[in-house]
C-alpha positions in Angstrom: -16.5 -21.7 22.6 -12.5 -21.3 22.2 -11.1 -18.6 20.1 -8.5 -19.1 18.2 -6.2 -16.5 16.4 -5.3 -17.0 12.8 -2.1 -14.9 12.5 1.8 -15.1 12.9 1.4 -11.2 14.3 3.8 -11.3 16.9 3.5 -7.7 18.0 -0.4 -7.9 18.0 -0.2 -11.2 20.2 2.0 -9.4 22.7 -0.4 -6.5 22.8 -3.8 -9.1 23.2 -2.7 -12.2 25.2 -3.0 -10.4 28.1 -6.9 -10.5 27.9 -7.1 -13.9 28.4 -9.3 -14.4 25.4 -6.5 -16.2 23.3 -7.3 -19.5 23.4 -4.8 -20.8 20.4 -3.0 -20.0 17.8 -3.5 -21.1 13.8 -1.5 -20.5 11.1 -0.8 -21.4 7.3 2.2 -21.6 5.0 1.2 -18.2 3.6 1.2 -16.1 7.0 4.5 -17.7 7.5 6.2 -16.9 4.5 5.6 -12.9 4.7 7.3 -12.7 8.3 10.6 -11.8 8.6 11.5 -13.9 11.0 13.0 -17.7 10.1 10.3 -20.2 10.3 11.7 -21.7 13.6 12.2 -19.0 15.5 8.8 -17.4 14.8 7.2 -20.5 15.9 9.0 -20.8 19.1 8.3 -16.8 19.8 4.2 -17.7 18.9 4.7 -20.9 21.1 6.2 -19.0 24.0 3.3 -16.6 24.0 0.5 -18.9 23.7 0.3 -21.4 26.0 -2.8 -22.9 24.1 -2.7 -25.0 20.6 -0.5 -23.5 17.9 -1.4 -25.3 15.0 2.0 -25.1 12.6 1.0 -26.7 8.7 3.6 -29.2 6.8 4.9 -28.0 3.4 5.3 -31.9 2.1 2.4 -33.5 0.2 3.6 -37.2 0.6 2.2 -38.8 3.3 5.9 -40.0 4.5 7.2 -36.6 4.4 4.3 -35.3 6.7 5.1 -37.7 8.9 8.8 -37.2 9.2 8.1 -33.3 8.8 5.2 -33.4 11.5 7.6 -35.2 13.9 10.2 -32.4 13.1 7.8 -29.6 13.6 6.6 -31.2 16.7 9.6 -30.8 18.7 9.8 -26.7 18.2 7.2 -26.5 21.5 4.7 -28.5 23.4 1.9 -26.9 22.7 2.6 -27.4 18.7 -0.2 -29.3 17.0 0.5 -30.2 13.3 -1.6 -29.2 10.4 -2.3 -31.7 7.4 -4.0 -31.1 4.2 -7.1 -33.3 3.9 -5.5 -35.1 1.5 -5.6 -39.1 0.8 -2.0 -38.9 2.1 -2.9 -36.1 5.2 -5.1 -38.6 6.4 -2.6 -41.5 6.6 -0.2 -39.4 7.9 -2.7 -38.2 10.6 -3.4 -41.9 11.5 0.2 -42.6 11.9 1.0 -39.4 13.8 -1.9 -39.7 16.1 -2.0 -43.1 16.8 1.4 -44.4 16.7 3.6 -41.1 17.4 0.6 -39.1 20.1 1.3 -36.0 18.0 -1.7 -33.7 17.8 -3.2 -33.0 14.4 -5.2 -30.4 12.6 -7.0 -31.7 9.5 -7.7 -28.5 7.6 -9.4 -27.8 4.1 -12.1 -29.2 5.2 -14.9 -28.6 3.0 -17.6 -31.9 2.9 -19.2 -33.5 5.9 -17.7 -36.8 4.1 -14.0 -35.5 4.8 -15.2 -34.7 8.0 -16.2 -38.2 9.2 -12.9 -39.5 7.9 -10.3 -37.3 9.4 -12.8 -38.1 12.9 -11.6 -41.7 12.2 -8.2 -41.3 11.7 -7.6 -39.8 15.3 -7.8 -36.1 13.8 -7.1 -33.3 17.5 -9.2 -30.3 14.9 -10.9 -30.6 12.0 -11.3 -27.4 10.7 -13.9 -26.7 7.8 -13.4 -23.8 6.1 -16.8 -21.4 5.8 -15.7 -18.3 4.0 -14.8 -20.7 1.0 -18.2 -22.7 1.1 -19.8 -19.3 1.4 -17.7 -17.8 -1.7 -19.2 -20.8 -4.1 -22.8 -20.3 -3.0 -23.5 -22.7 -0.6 -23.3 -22.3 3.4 -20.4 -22.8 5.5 -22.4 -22.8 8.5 -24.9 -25.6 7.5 -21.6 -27.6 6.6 -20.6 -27.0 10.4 -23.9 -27.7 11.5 -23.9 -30.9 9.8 -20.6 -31.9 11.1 -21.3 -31.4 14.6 -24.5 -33.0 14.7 -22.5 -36.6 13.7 -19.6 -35.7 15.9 -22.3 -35.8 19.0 -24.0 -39.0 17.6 -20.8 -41.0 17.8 -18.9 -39.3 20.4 -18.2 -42.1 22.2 -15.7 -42.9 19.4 -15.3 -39.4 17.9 -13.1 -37.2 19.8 -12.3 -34.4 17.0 -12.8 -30.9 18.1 -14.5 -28.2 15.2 -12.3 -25.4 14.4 -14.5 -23.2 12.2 -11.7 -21.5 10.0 -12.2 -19.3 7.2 -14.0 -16.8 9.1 -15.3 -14.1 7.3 -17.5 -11.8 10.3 -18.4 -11.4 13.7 -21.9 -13.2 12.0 -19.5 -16.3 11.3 -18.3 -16.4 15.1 -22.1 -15.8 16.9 -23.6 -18.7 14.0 -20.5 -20.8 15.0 -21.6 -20.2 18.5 -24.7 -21.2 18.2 -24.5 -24.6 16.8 -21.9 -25.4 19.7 -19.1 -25.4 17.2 -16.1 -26.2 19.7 -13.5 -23.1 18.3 -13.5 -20.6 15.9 -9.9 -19.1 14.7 -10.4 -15.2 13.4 -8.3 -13.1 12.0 -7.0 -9.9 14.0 -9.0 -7.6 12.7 -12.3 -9.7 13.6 -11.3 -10.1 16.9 -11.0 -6.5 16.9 -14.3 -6.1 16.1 -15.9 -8.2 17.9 -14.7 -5.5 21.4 -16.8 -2.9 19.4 -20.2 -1.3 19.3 -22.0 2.4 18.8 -23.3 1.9 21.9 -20.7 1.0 24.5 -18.8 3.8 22.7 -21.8 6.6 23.0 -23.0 5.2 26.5 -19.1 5.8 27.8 -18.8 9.3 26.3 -22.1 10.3 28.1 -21.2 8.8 31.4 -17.8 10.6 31.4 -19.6 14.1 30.3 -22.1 13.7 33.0 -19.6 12.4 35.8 -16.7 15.8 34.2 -20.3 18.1 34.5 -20.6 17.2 38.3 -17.7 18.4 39.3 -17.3 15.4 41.8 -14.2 13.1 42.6 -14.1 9.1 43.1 -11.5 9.6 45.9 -10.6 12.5 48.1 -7.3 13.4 47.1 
């Protein structure tokens, strides 16, 4: 399974890409409006340290202005894929910019195995359901991504669209994601963080460093 960073944090991808655990990048509207940095110029920084998917989300709501502002936004990088609402208009425009223009797409606010199926048929790159949400209205995100991916396999001879599980919530959300063979899942920072941790690793390294300081020995001979 890919992971994928949800975040605009350009100091935090700096410190972290060199792990090679990054796999892509997503972002939203809202991320993008608290940088200071002009929209352009922070995509092209992301872009240039991410040599995976950076998905990058139109502001228009017409299907004609996705297009024309998909096209636009698809120029900033290569590795840009556009982000549509799935919307009545999102999915034409994801038909036309798949299919007529090559342009990747990410079909997001995805929240019904219904939308799902359509933004497979439209030539949709991601679809990315959001689990948190579903979660937050008493139902379960992961049996929605469950779902999903069990139709995805039935027809993928003619479905080609990759799961992004979004709206992550927990290292929980990322092993269930896992193990229903969900294709990415895009965290946040601080879950990424998290999932490097545990009591353990950090206890069993303090008592191998107090033992090996006790003995008095070296590694090398100086």
């Amino acid at each position: 399974m890919k992971i994928f960073l949800d975040t605009v944090d350009i100091e935090f991808l700096k410190e972290f890409s060199i792990t090679g655990l990054i796999d892509g990048i997503t972002t939203n509207p809202l991320l993008l409006s608290k940088s200071n940095l002009e929209c352009h110029d922070l995509i092209f920084n992301i872009c240039s340290l991410i040599t995976g998917p950076v998905s990058i989300e139109v502001i228009s709501t017409s299907y004609k202005d996705m297009i024309k502002e998909g096209l636009e936004i698809s120029k900033i990088a290569d590795n840009i894929v556009v982000k549509l609402p799935l919307t009545y208009d999102g999915l034409i425009a994801c038909k036309v910019l798949s299919y007529e223009y090559n342009v990747k797409v990410n079909v997001t606010l995805c929240f019904s195995v219904s939308q799902a199926i359509l933004a497979a048929k439209v030539g949709a790159y991601f679809i990315s359901p959001f689990v948190g949400r579903i979660d937050d209205i008493g139902q379960s995100g992961m049996q929605l991504i469950e779902a999903i991916h069990k139709i995805y396999t039935n027809y993928n001879n003619a479905f080609n669209t990759e799961i992004i599980v979004a709206s992550v919530r927990s290292v929980t959300h990322v092993i269930q994601a896992a193990k229903i063979g969900a294709d990415i899942v895009t965290v946040p920072p601080s879950i990424f963080k998290q999932m490097f941790m545990h009591p353990l690793t950090d206890k069993g390294l303090e008592d191998f460093l107090q033992n090996w300081n006790a003995s008095g020995k070296k590694m090398f001979s100086s």
